[in-house]
VEXLODREN-151663 format. One record per residue (C-alpha): residue number from 1; residue in three letters; x, y, z. Coordinates in steps of 0.1 Angstrom, whole numbers. Layout:
% VEXLODREN-151663
   pos   code      px      py      pz
   NUM    ALA       X       Y       Z
...
This chain:
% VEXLODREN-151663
   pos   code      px      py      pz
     1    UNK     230      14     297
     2    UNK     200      19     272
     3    UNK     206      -5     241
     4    UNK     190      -2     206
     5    UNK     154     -14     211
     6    UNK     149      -3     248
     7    UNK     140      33     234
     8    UNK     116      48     211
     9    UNK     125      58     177
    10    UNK     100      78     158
    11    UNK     121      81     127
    12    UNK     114      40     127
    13    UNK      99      22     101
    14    UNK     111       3      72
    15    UNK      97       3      36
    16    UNK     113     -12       4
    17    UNK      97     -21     -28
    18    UNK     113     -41     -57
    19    UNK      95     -40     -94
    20    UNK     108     -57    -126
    21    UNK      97     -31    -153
    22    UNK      94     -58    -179
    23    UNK      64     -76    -157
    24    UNK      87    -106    -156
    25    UNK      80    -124    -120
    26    UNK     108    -129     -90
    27    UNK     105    -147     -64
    28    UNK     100    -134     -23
    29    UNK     129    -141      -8
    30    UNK     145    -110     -25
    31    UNK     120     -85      -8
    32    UNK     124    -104      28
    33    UNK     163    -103      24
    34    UNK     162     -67      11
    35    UNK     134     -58      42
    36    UNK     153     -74      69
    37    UNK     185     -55      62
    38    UNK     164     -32      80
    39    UNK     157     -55     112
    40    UNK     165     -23     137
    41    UNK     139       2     118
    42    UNK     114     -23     135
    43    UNK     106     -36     170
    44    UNK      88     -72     160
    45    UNK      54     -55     164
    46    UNK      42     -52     125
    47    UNK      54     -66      93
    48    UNK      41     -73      56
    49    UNK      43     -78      18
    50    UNK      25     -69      -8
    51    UNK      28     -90     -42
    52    UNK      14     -87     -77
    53    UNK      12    -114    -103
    54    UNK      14    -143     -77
    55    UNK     -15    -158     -91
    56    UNK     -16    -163    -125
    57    UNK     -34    -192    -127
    58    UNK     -65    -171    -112
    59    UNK     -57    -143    -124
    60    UNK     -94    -130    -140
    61    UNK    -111    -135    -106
    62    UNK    -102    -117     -69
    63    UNK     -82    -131     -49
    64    UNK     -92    -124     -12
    65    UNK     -70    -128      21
    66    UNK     -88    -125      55
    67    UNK     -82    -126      89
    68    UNK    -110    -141     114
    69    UNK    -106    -142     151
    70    UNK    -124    -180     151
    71    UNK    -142    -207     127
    72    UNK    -176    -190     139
    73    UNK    -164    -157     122
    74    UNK    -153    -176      91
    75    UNK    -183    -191      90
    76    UNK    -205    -158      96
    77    UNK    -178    -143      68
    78    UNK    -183    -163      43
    79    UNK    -224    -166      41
    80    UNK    -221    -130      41
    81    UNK    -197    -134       7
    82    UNK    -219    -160     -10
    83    UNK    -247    -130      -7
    84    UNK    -227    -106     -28
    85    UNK    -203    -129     -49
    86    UNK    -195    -161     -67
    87    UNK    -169    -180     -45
    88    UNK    -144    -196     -71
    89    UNK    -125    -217     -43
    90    UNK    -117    -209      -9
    91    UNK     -90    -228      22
    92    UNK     -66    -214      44
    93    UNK     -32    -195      34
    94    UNK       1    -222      36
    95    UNK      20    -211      65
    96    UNK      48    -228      86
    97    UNK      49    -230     121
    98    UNK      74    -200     137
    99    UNK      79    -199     173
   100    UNK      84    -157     165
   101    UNK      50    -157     154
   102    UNK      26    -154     184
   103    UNK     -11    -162     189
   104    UNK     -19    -155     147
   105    UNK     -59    -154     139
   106    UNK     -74    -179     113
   107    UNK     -60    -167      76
   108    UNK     -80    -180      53
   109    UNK     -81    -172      11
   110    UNK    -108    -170     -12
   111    UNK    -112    -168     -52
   112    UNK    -142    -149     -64
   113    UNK    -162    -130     -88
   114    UNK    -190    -104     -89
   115    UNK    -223    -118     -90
   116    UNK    -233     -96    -120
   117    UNK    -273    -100    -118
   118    UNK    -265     -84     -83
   119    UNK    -247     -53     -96
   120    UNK    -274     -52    -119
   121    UNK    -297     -50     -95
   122    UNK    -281     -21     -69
   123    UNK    -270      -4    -106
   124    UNK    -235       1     -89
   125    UNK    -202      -6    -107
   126    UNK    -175     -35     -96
   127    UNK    -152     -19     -81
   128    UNK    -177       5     -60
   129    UNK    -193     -27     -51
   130    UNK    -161     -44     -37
   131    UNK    -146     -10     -17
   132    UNK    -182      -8      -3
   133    UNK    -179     -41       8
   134    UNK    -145     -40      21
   135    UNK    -147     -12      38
   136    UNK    -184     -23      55
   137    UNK    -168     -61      69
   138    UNK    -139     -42      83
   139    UNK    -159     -10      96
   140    UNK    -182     -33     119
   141    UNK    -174     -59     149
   142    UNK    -178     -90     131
   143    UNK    -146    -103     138
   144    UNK    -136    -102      98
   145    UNK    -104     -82      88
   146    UNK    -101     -85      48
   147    UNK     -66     -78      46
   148    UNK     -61     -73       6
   149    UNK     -92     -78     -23
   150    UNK     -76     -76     -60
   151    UNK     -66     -98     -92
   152    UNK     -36    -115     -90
   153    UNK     -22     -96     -58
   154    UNK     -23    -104     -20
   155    UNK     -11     -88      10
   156    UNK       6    -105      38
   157    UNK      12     -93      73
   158    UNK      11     -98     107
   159    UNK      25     -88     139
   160    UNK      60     -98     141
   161    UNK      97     -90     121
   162    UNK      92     -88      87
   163    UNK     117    -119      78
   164    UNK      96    -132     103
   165    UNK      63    -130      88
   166    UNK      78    -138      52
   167    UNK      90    -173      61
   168    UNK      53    -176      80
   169    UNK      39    -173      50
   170    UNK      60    -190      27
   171    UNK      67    -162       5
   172    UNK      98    -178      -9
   173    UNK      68    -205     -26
   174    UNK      58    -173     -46
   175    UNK      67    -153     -76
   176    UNK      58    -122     -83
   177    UNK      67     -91    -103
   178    UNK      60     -64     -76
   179    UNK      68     -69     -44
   180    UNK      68     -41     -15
   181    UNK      80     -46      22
   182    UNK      71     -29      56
   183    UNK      87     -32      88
   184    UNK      69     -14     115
   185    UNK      79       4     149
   186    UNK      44      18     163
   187    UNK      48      55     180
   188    UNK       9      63     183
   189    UNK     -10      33     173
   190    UNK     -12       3     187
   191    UNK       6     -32     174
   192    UNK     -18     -56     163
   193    UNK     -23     -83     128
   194    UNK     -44     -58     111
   195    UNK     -29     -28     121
   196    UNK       7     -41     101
   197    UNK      11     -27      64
   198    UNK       5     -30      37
   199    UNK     -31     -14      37
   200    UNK     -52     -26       6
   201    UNK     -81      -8      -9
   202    UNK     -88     -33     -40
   203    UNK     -53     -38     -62
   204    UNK     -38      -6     -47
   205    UNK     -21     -12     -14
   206    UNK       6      16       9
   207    UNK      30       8      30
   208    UNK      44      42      52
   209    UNK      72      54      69
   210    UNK      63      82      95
   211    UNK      34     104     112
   212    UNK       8     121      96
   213    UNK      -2     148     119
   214    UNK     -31     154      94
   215    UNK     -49     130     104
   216    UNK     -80     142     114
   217    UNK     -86     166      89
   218    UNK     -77     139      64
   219    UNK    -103     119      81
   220    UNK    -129     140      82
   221    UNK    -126     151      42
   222    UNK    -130     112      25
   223    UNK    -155     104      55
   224    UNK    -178     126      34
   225    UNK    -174     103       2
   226    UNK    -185      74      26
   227    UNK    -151      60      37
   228    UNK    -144      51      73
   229    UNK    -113      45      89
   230    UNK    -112      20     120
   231    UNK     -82       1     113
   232    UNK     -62      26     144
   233    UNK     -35      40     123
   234    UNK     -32      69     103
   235    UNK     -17      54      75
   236    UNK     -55      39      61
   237    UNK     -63      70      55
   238    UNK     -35      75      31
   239    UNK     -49      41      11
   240    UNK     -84      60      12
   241    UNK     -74      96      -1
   242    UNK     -52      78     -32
   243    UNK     -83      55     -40
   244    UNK    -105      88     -37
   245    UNK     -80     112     -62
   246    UNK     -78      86     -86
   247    UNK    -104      58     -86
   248    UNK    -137      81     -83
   249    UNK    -124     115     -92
   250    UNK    -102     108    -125
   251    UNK     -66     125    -114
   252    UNK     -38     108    -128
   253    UNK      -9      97     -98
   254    UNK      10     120    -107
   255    UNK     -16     149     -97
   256    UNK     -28     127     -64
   257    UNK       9     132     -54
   258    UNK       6     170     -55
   259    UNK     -22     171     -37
   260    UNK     -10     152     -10
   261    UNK      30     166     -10
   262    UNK      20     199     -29
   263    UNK      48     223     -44
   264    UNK      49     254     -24
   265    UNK      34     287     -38
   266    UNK      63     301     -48
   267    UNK      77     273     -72
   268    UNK      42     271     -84
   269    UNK      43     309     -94
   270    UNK      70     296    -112
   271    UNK      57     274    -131
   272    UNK      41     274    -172
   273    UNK       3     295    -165
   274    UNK     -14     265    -173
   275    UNK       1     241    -151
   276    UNK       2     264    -126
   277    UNK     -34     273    -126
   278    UNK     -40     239    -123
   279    UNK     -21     229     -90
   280    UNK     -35     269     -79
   281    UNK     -73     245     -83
   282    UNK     -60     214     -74
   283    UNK     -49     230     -33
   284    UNK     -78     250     -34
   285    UNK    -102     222     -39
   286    UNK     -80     192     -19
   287    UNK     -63     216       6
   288    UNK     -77     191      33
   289    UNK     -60     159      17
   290    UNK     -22     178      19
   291    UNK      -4     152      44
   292    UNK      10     168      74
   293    UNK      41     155      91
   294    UNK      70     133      80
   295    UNK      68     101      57
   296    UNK      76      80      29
   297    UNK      57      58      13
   298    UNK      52      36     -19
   299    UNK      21      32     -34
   300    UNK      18      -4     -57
   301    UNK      -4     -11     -79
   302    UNK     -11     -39    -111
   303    UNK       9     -14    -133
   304    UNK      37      -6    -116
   305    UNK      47      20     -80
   306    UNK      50      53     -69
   307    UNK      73      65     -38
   308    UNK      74      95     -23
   309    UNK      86     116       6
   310    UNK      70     147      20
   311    UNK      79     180       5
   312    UNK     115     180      37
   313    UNK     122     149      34
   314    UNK     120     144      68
   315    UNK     119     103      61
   316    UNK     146      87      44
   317    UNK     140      70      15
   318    UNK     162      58     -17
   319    UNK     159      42     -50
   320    UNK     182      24     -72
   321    UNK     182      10    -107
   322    UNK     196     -27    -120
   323    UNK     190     -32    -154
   324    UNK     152     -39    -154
   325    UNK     146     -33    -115
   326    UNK     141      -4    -101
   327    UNK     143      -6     -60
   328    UNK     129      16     -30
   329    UNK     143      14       4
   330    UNK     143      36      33
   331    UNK     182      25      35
   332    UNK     206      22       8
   333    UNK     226      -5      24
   334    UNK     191     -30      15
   335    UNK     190     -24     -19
   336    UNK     223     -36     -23
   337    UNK     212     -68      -3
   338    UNK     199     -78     -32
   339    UNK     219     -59     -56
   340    UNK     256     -55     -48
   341    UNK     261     -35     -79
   342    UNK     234      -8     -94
   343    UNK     233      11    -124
   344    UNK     222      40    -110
   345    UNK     216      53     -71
   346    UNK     198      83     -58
   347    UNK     180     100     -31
   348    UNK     146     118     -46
   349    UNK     141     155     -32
   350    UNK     109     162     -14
   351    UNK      78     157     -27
   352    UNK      94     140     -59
   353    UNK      73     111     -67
   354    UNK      97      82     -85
   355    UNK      79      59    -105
   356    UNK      84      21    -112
   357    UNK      60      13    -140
   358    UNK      58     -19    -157
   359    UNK      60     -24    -194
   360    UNK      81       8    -195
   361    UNK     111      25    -185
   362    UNK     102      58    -191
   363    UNK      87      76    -161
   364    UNK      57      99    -165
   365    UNK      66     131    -153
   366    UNK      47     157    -133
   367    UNK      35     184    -158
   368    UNK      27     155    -183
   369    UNK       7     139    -158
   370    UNK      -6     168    -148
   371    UNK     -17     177    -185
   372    UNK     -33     143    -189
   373    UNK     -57     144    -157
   374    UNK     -93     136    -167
   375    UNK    -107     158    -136
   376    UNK    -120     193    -140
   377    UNK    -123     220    -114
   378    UNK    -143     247    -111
């Protein structure tokens, strides 16, 4: 007889994200005991954590968290680093010793800053300089994985359960007022330490439930603005395309989410003219960037989160709301992990982004959003 775990389940996949909307810090064993609720969306080959504000005491210079297959990689790593940037401290990520946790690579941490007489020099601004240089170590065979590059963030993962990897890494040592969760069942892509989410670009990291059959053409549109995905999963590309909208082209969230889970024709036809005419630009231009195929995902950043479904809903995904926490979980029954009782429960529709932002309660809404975007098309 077949059991759970002998079969695959492409509705697998875990997310959850937890985000105190004051910006007062929790600590990690909340996201792992909200995640491993979830222990049967996952298979042991993937799980991670994304946290902001763990380190306050650093918190003006980046903090970044590598992977390195050997000491001669770390070594080749980090003249390459002292080339571009000043390197604040640097030593290895605590861990403790699991016997679930197989064959890990060398995890090592650094604090740095830009080396300003060299941006001067190449005339290019910070944070082009730091995606360039993230996304050239992990493009080439160097044996280098930087796994998250941002202020007072870091991403931890690994191949393994996610409880798993968040007692690995000591995550109940941390505090931290956004946390998000991943537990991963690969379908298409293989299982491996930097294949696990979250995916980082800078501060802004995704962790995803689902396929996106879009892939390619996804691919192939930010390849031309010099990104390059080799990480073997399709979810990178979702980091990339975000980063793209909103970093170097100006959109607000908001409009990155209709680009990417777009309102059909119809309900845009019904919509005020000038909003309207602006999504009617917005698919004509990004029409390549729409993701294909079922998923949720949350998207964390410094100043809060945004989840969101495809336009069916073809992923599960809930949030919840306890006095200043809002949650997101692909299951309802982990939220209440952590909090038995909730203010307020609900399942978004499709392609409805919900919004945790810190320092306020008040979501920003779509049309707003839209109204406020800082890109013009022609």
């Amino acid at each position: 007889m077949l059991r759970e775990g002998d079969i695959r389940i492409p509705s697998g996949c875990a997310i959850a994200a937890l985000v105190n909307r004051k910006g007062e810090a929790f600590e990690g064993t909340r996201i792992a005991d909200c995640i491993a609720m979830m222990r049967d969306r996952s298979n042991g080959l993937g799980g991670g954590f994304a946290a902001y504000g763990i380190y306050p005491e650093m918190k003006h210079h980046y903090a970044v968290h590598v992977f390195f297959d050997g000491t001669p990689q770390r070594r080749g790593f980090e003249d390459l680093l002292r080339k571009h940037f000043q390197v604040i401290s640097t030593g290895p990520i605590p861990t403790r010793r699991k016997t679930e946790i197989q064959n890990p690579p060398v995890i090592w941490r650094y604090f740095v800053a830009p080396d300003d007489d060299l941006l001067m020099e190449e005339s290019v601004d910070q944070q082009e300089f730091i995606v360039s240089f993230m996304t050239r170590v992990n493009a080439e065979p160097n044996g280098a994985y930087i796994v998250s590059f941002g202020r007072n963030m870091g991403v931890f993962k690994g191949v393994g359960f996610p409880e798993d990897i968040a007692d690995f890494y000591r995550l109940d040592e941390y505090q931290g007022y956004i946390w998000t969760a991943h537990g991963r069942f690969p379908t298409n892509t293989p299982g491996w330490w930097g294949g696990a989410h979250p995916f980082a670009l800078m501060d802004t990291t995704v962790v995803h439930n689902g396929e996106i059959s879009s892939y390619d053409a996804n691919r192939r549109f930010i390849e031309m603005y010099g990104y390059r995905c080799s990480l073997q999963t399709d979810t990178e590309v979702i980091a990339y395309t975000f980063d793209l909208l909103c970093r170097r082209l100006g959109l607000s969230q908001a409009e990155a989410a209709r680009v990417v889970a777009p309102p059909l024709w119809d309900e845009i036809a019904l919509m005020e003219p000038k909003l309207a005419d602006r999504l009617t630009r917005m698919r004509s231009v990004f029409g390549a960037l729409l993701l294909n195929g079922p998923f949720s995902i949350v998207l964390a950043a410094p100043e809060g989160i945004m989840a969101l479904n495809d336009r069916l809903k073809l992923r599960p995904m809930v949030a919840a709301e306890k006095g200043e926490f809002l949650a997101v979980a692909s299951e309802e029954a982990a939220i209440r992990r952590v909090f038995p009782a909730l203010d307020r429960v609900w399942s978004p529709a499709g392609g409805e982004p919900v919004w945790g932002r810190v320092g306020s309660v008040a979501p920003l809404t779509d049309s707003t959003a839209c109204r406020e975007g800082r890109h013009e098309f022609s």
